[in-house]
C-alpha positions as CSV (number, residue, x, y, z in Angstrom):
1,X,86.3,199.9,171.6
2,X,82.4,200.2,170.9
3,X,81.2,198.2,168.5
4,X,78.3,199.8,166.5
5,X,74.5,198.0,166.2
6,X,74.8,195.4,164.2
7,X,78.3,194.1,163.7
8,X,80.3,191.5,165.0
9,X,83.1,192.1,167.3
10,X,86.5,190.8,166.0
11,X,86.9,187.8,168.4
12,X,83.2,186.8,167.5
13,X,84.4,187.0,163.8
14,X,88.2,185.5,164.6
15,X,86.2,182.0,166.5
16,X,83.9,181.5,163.5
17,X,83.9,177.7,161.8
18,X,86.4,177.4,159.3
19,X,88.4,181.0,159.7
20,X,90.9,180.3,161.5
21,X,92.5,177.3,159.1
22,X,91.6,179.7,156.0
23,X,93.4,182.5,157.9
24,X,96.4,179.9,158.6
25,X,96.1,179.4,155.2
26,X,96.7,182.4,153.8
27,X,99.8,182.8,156.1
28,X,101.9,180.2,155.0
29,X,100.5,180.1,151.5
30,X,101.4,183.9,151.3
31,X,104.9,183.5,152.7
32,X,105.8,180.8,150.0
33,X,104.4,182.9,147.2
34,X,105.7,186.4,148.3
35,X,109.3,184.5,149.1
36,X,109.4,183.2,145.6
37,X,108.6,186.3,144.0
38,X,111.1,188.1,145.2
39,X,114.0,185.8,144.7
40,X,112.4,185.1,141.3
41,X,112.8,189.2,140.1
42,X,116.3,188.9,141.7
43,X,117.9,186.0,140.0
44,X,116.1,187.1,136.6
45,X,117.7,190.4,136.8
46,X,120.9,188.7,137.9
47,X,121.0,186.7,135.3
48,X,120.5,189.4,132.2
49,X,121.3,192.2,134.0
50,X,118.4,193.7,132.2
51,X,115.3,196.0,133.4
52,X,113.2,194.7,130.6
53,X,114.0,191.1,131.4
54,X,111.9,191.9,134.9
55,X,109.3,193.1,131.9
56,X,109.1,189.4,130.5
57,X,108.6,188.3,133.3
58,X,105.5,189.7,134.7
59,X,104.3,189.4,130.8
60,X,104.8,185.5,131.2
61,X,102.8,185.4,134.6
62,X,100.0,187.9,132.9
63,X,99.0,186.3,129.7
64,X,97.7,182.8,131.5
65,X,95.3,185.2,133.8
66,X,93.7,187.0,130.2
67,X,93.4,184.0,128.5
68,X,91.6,181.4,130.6
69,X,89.8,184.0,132.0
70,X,86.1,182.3,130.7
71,X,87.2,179.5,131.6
72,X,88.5,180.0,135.3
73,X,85.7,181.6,136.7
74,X,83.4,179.0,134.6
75,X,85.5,176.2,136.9
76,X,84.8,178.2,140.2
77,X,81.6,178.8,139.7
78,X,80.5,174.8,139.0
79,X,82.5,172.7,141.0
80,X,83.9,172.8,144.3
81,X,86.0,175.9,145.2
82,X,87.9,174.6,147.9
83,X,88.9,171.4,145.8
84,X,89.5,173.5,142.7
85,X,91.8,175.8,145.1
86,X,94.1,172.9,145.8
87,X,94.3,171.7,142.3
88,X,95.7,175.1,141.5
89,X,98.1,175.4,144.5
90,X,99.7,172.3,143.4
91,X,100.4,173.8,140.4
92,X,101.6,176.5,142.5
93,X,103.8,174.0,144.6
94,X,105.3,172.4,141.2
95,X,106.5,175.3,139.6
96,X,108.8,176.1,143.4
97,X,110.1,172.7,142.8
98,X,111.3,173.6,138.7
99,X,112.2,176.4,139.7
100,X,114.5,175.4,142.8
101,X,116.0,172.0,139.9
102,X,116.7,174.5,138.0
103,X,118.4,176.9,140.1
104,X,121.0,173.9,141.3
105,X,122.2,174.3,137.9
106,X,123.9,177.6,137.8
107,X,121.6,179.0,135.3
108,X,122.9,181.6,132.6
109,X,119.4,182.0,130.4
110,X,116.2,183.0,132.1
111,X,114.3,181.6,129.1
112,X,113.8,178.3,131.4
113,X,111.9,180.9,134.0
114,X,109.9,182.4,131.9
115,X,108.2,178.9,130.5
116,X,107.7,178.2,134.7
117,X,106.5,181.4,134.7
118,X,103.7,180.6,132.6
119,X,102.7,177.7,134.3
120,X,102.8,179.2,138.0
121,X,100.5,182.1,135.9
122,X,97.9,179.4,135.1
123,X,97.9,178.1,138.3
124,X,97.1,181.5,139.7
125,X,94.6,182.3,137.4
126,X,92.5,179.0,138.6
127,X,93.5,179.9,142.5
128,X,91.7,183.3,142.2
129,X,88.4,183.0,141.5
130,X,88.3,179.8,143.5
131,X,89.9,180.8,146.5
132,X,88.4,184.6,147.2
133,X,84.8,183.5,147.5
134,X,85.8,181.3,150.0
135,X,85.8,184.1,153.2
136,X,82.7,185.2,151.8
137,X,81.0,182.0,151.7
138,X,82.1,180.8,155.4
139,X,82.1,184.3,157.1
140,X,79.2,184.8,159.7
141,X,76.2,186.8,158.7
142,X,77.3,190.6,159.3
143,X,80.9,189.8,159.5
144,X,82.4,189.7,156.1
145,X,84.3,193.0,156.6
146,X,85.7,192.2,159.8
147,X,86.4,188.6,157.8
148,X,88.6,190.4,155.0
149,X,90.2,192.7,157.2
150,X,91.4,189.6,159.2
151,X,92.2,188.0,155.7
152,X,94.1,191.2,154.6
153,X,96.1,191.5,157.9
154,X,97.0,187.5,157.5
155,X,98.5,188.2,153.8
156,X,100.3,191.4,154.6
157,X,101.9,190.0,157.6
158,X,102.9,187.2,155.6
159,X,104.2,189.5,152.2
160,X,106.8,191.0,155.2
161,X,108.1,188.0,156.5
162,X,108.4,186.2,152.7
163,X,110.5,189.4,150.9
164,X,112.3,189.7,154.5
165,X,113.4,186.1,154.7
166,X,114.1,185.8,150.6
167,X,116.8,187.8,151.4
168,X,119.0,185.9,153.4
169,X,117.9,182.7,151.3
170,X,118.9,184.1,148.1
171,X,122.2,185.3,149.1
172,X,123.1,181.7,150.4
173,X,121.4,180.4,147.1
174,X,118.2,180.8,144.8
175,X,117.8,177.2,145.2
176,X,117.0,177.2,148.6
177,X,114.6,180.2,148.2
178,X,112.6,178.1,146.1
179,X,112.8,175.2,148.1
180,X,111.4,176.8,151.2
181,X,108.8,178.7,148.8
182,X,107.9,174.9,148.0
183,X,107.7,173.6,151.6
184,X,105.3,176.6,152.9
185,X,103.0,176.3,149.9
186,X,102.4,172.8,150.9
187,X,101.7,173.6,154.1
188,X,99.0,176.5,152.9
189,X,97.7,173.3,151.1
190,X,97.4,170.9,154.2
191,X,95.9,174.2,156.1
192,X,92.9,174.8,153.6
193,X,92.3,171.3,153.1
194,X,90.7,171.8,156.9
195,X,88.6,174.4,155.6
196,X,85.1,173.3,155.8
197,X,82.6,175.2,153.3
198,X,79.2,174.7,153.8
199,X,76.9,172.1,153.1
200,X,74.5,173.7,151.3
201,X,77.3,175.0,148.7
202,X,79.3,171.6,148.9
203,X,76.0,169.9,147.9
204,X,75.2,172.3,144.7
205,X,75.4,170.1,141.2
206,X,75.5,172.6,138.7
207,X,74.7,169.7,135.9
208,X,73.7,171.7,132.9
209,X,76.8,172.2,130.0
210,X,78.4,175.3,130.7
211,X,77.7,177.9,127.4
212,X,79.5,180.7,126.1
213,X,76.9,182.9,128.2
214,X,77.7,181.9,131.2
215,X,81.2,182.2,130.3
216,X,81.1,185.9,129.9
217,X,78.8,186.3,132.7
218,X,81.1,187.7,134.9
219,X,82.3,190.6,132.4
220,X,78.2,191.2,131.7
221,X,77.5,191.8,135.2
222,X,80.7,193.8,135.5
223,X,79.7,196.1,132.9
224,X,76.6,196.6,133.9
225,X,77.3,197.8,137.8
226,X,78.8,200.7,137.1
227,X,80.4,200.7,141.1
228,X,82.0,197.5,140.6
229,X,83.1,198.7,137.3
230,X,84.7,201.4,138.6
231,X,86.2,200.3,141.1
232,X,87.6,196.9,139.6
233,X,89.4,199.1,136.7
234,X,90.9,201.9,139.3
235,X,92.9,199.7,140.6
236,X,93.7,198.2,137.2
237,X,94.7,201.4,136.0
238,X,96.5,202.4,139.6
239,X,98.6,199.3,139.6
240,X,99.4,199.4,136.3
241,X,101.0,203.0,136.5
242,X,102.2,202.6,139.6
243,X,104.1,198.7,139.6
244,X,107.2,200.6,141.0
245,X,107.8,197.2,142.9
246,X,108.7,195.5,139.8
247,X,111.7,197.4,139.7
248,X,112.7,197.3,143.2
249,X,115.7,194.9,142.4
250,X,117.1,197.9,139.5
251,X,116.1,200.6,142.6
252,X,117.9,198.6,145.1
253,X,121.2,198.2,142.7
254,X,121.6,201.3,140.6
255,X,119.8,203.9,142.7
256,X,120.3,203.0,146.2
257,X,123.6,201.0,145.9
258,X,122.2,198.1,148.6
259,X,123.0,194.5,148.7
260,X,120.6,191.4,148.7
261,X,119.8,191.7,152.1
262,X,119.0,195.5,152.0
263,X,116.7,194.7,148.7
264,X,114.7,191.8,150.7
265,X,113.5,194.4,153.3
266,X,113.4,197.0,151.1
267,X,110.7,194.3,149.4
268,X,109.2,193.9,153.1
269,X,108.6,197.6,154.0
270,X,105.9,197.1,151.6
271,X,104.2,194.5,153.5
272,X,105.2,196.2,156.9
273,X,102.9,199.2,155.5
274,X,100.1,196.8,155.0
275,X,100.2,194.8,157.6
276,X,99.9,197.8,160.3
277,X,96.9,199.2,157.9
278,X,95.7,195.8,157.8
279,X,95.5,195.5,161.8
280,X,94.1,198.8,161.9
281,X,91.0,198.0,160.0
282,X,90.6,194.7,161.3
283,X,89.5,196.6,164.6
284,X,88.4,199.8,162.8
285,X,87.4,199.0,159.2
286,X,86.3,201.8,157.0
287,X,83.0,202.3,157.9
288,X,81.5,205.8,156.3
289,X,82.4,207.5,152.7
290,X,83.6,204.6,151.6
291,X,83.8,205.7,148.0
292,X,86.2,208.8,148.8
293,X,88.3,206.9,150.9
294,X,89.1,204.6,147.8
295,X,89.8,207.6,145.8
296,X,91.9,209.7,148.3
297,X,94.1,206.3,149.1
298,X,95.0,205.7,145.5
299,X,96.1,209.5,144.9
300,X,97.9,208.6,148.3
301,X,99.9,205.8,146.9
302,X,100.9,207.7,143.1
303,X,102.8,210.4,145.5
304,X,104.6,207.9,147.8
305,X,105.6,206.1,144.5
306,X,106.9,209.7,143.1
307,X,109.0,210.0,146.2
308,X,110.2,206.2,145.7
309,X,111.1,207.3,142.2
310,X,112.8,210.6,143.5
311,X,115.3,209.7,146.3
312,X,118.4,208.1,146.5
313,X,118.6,207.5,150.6
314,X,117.5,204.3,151.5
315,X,115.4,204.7,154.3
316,X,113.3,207.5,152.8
317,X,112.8,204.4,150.0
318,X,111.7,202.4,152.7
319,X,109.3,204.8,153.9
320,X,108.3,205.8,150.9
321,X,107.1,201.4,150.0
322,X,105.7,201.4,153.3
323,X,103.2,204.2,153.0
324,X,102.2,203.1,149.3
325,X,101.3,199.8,151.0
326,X,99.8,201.1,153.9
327,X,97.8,203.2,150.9
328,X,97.3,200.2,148.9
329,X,96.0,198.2,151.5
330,X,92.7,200.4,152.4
331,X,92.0,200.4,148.7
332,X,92.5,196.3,148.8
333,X,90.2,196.1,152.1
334,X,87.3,198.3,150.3
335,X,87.6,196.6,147.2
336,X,87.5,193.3,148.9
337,X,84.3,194.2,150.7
338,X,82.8,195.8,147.7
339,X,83.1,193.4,145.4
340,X,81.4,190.1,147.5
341,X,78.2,192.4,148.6
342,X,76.8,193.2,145.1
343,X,78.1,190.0,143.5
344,X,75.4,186.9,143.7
345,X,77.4,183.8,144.6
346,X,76.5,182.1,141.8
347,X,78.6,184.5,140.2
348,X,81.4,185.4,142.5
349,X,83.9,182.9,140.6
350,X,83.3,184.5,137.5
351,X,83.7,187.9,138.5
352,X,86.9,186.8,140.3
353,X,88.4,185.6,137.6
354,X,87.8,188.9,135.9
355,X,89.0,191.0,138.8
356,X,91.8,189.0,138.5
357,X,92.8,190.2,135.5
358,X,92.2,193.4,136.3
359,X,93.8,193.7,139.4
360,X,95.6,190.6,140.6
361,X,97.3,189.9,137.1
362,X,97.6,193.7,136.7
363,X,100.7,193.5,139.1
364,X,102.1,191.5,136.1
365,X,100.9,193.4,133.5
366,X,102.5,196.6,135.5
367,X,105.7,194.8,135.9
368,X,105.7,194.6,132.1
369,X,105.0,198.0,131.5
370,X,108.0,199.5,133.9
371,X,110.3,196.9,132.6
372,X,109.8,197.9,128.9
373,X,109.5,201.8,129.6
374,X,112.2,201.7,132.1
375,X,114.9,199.9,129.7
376,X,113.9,202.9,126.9
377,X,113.4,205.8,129.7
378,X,115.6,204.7,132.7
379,X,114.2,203.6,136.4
380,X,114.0,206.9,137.7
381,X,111.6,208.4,135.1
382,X,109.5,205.0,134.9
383,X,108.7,205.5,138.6
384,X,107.8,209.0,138.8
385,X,105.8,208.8,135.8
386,X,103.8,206.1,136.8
387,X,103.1,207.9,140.1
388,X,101.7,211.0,138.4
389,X,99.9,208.7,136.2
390,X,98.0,207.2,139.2
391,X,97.2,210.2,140.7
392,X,95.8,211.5,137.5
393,X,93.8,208.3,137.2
394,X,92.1,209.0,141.0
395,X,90.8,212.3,140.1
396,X,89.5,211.3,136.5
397,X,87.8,208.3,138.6
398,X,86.2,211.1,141.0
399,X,84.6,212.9,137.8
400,X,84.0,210.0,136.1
401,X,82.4,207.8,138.4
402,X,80.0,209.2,140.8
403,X,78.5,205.8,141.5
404,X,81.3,205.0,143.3
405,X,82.1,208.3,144.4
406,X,78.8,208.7,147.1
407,X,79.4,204.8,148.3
408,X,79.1,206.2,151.3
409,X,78.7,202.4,153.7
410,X,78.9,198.8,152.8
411,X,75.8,198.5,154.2
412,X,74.1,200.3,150.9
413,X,75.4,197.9,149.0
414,X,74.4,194.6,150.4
415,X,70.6,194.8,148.7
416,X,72.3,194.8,145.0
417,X,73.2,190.7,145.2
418,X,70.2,189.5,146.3
C-alpha cells in the first residue's frame, strides 16, 4: 500500500518508544475487564432472574463516572497520568478479587455486586481521563491516527477473546471468571508500568490550588467547540438508545434459547466486528469526509441493532453484534482521533473525564435504560426501539450539526489545539 505525503507507515508507528508496552497493555488489561463484564451481567441476571436487575447494574457502574467527573479530570490533568492510571487499575484489580470472595459463596442477593459495582465505577472514572491521553502524548509526530487505530485493534481483539473465554469460565464457576479477570488486570498493570511518557510532561508541576474553574474546564471548552460537542454527545445519545448488549444475557436465554457458552460468543461477535474494522483502519484509516463517515456508521449500527432485536436464529444474532461493532468501531476510531487534535493537552484529562461520561459511562447509563424499559416493555421491543432511536439521532445530528458534518480530514482539525 502507498502511503500518502506526510504520514507514517504503520511499522514506523508500531516501533515507536513506549507503544508497544501501552499496546500490550491494553490487551491484557482489556481481556480482564471485558471477561469480567460479561460474567458479571450473567451471574446478576442468574441470580434475580430479572431484566431490570442488569438495569442496576450499569446504574451502579454509571453514577461514580457523573459524579467525580470535576474531579477526575482535575487529577489527570495535574499529576502524573501514567501513575494516576495505575492507582485506578488497582482499584480495578480489587474489585475482581471481591467479586471472585464473593462468588465462592454461592451468592443468592446481587445487592453485594452492586456496592463492588460502584467501586470498580470509580476506579474507571479516574482510569479514563488518565489513561486516553497517554497514546496521544507518546505517539510520533503525524502518527496519532495510525497510533489509535493500533490502540483500537489491541482492545477489540482483546473484547473477543474476554466474552469468548468468560464463557467456558462461568459455566465451570463465576469465581474463576473473576479470578482470571484479576490475574490479567495485573498483568495490564505490570505492562503500563513500562510505559515511558515523556520527560518534558513527567517534569510539569502544576503547583497552583486547583479552583472550581479549572474544574469545569473541560465542560467550557466542550461547549464551546461545537465539533467536539457534537460528536462527544452522538455517541452519547447512540449508545444510550442502542445498549442492546446489556441485554444480551435476556437475548441469549429467552429469545435465542442458547446456553452459557453460546452467550459468551454471542458477547464476542461483538468484538470480532471490531477487531476486523479495527485492522482495517489501522492500514487504511478514514482519511476524507470524516464527518459523514461518523454519521452514516451510527445510522449503520441502529439498523444492525433492529435486526438483533428482530430475529430469533442465532447466527443472524451473531451477525447482526458483529456488524454493529464493526459500525461502532469506525465511529470509536474517528472519535478517538477527533477529540486529541482540537483538545490542548493541558486539557485532555478534563475533557476525558467528560467524554467519559458521555460515552464511556454511557454504556452504563444505556444498560440502565434497556433494563428498566425492557422489564416494563419486554426485550424485543427495547431493542428495536432503541435502534430506531439511534438512527433518528444520526440524521437529526446531520441537520443539526454542520460543523461536524463538513469535517472533511483530520488534518483540518489539528490547528484548533494549538
Amino acid at each position: 500500500m502507498t502511503e500518502q505525503p506526510g504520514t507514517l507507515s504503520a511499522r514506523e508507528v508500531i516501533t515507536s518508544r513506549g507503544i508497544r508496552p501501552l499496546l500490550l497493555s491494553s490487551v491484557v488489561l482489556t481481556i480482564g475487564v471485558m471477561l469480567q463484564a460479561a460474567a458479571l451481567g450473567k451471574h446478576v441476571y442468574d441470580i434475580t432472574d430479572s431484566e431490570l436487575s442488569i438495569g442496576w447494574l450499569g446504574l451502579a457502574e454509571f453514577l461514580p463516572a457523573a459524579a467525580l467527573v470535576l474531579v477526575t479530570g482535575t487529577v489527570a490533568d495535574r499529576l502524573n497520568r501514567k501513575k494516576v492510571s495505575l492507582f485506578a487499575q488497582g482499584g480495578e484489580l480489587l474489585c475482581s478479587l471481591l467479586l471472585m470472595w464473593y462468588a465462592l459463596g454461592d451468592p443468592t442477593s446481587a445487592t453485594p455486586i452492586y456496592v463492588i459495582a460502584v467501586l470498580f465505577g470509580a476506579s474507571r472514572a479516574f482510569l479514563a481521563p488518565a489513561l486516553r491521553p497517554i497514546a496521544a502524548m507518546i505517539a510520533p509526530e503525524g502518527g496519532l491516527p495510525r497510533v489509535i487505530a493500533f490502540y483500537s485493534a489491541t482492545w477489540t481483539g482483546a473484547a473477543i477473546i474476554g466474552p469468548a473465554v468468560s464463557g467456558f469460565l462461568y459455566a465451570v464457576d463465576p469465581a474463576l471468571a473473576y479470578g482470571v479477570a484479576a490475574v490479567l488486570i495485573g498483568g495490564g498493570m505490570f505492562s503500563l508500568s513500562l510505559v515511558t511518557l515523556p520527560p518534558v510532561v513527567e517534569s510539569e508541576v502544576k503547583s497552583e490550588r486547583p479552583t472550581l474553574r479549572d474544574a469545569v474546564e473541560g465542560l467550557v471548552f466542550i461547549r464551546r467547540t461545537p465539533v467536539l460537542l457534537a460528536a462527544i454527545s452522538l455517541d452519547l445519545f447512540a449508545v444510550l438508545f442502542g445498549g442492546a448488549v446489556a441485554l444480551l444475557p435476556v437475548i441469549a436465554e429467552e429469545q435465542l434459547k442458547v446456553g452459557d457458552v453460546a452467550y459468551g460468543w454471542l458477547r464476542a461477535a461483538g468484538g470480532i466486528g471490531a477487531a476486523i474494522m479495527a485492522v482495517f483502519l489501522a492500514f487504511r484509516p478514514v482519511r476524507r469526509h470524516v464527518g459523514r463517515t461518523l454519521l452514516w456508521v451510527v445510522a449503520v449500527f441502529g439498523a444492525a441493532t433492529i435486526v438483533l432485536g428482530t430475529t430469533k436464529v442465532y447466527w443472524i444474532a451473531f451477525v447482526a453484534v458483529l456488524v454493529a461493532f464493526a459500525a461502532d468501531m469506525v465511529s470509536v476510531f474517528i472519535r478517538s482521533s477527533l477529540v486529541p487534535l482540537v483538545t490542548p493537552d493541558d486539557k485532555r484529562g478534563r475533557v476525558s473525564a467528560v467524554e467519559n461520561v458521555f460515552i464511556g459511562a454511557s454504556n452504563e447509563l444505556g444498560a440502565f435504560e434497556s433494563g428498566a424499559v425492557s422489564s416494563v416493555a419486554g426485550t424485543p421491543a427495547t431493542v428495536i426501539g432503541g435502534g430506531i432511536a439511534t438512527i433518528a439521532i444520526a440524521g437529526l445530528w446531520w441537520v443539526a450539526f454542520p460543523s461536524l458534518r463538513n469535517v472533511d480530514r483530520f488534518e483540518d482539525l489539528e490547528d484548533r489545539a494549538e
